[in-house]
C-alpha positions as CSV (number, residue, x, y, z in Angstrom):
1,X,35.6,156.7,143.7
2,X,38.4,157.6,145.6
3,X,39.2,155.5,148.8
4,X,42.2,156.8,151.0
5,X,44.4,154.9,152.7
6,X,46.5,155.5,156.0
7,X,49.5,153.2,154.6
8,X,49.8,156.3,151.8
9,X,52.1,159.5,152.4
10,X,49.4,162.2,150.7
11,X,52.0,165.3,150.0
12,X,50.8,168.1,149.3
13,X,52.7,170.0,146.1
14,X,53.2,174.0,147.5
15,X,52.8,175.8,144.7
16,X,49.8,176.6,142.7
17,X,48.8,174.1,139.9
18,X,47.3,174.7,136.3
19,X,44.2,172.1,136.2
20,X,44.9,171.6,132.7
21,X,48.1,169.4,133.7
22,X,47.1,165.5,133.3
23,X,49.5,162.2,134.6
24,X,52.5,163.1,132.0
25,X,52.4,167.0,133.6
26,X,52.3,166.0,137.0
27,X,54.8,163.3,137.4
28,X,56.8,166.2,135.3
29,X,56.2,168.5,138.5
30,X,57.1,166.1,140.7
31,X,60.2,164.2,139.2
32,X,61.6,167.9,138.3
33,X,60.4,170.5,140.8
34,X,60.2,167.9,143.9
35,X,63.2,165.8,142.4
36,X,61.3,162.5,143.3
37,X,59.9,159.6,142.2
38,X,56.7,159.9,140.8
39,X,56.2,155.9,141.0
40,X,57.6,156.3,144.4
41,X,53.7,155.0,146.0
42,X,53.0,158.4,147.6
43,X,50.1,160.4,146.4
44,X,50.8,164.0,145.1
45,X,48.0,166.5,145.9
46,X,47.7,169.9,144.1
47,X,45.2,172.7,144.1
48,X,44.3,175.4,141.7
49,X,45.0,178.8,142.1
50,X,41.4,180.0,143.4
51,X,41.1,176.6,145.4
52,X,38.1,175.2,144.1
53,X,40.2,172.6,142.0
54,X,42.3,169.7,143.4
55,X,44.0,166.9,141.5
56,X,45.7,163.7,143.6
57,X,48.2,161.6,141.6
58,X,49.1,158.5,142.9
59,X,50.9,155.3,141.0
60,X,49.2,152.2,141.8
61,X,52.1,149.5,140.3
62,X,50.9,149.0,136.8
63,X,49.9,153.0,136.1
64,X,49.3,156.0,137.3
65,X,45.8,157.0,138.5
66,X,44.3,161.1,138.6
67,X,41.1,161.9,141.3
68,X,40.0,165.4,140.4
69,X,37.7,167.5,142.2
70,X,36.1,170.7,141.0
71,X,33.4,172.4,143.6
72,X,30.9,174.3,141.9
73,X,30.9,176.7,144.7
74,X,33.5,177.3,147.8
75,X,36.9,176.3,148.3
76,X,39.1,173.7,149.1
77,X,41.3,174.0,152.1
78,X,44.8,174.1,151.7
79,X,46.9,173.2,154.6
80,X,49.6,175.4,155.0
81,X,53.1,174.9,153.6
82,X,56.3,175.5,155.0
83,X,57.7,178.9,154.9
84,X,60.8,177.7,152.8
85,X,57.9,176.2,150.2
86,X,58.7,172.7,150.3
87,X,55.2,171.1,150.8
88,X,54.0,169.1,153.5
89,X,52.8,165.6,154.5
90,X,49.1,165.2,155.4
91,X,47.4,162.2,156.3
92,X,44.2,160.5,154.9
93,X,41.7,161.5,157.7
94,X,43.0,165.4,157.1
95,X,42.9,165.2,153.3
96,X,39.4,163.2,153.8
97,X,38.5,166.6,155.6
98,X,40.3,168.7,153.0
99,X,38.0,166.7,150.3
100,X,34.7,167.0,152.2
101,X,34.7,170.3,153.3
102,X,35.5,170.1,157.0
103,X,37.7,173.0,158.2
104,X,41.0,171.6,159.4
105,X,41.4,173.9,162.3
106,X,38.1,173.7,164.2
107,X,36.0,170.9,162.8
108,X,33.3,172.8,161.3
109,X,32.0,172.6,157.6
110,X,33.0,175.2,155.0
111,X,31.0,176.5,152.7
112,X,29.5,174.3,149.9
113,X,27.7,174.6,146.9
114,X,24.0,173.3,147.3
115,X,21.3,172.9,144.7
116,X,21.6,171.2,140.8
117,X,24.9,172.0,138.8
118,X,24.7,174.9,135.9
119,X,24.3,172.8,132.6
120,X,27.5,172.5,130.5
């Protein structure tokens, strides 16, 4: 279970993100592409190209550890970047938001899938 925390900077990466990427592909993006620290204690947030996906990579002091989040139907919500695409700073109330559904903007839900998941 994921629990957010207001002491953590949750940055959102601005570029779409292939959801095959694990820890060692990640910190790759952001120690090369965002020319950080991935150990730095912030947590990285990336979506998926039809936002339905989102990964959140976040070093905890002894390791790295990956939330992911795949809605079987509607999208996520991504907050938008800067025009220069460098990414922006959320908190943990608006990525709680982001990761529940709630539209940003005005409050209200987005859609959601309802019902049992298709068998795999």
């Amino acid at each position: 279970m994921l629990h957010l925390n207001k002491d953590i900077s949750y940055f959102v990466y601005p570029t779409i993100t292939d959801m095959r990427k694990g820890f060692n592909g990640l910190a790759t993006i952001v120690h090369t592409e965002l020319e950080t620290d991935p150990t730095n204690g912030e947590a990285f947030v990336f979506f998926s190209k039809n936002c339905s996906q989102v990964k959140i990579l976040l070093w905890e002091g002894d390791g790295f550890s990956l939330y992911y989040k795949r809605l079987e139907g509607g999208t996520f919500q991504v907050p938008a970047c800067k025009i220069d695409g460098t990414g922006i700073y959320i908190d943990d109330l608006t990525l709680g938001h982001i990761l529940h559904g709630v539209n940003i903007d005005n409050g209200k839900f987005r859609k959601r899938f309802t019902g049992k998941p298709k068998a795999a």
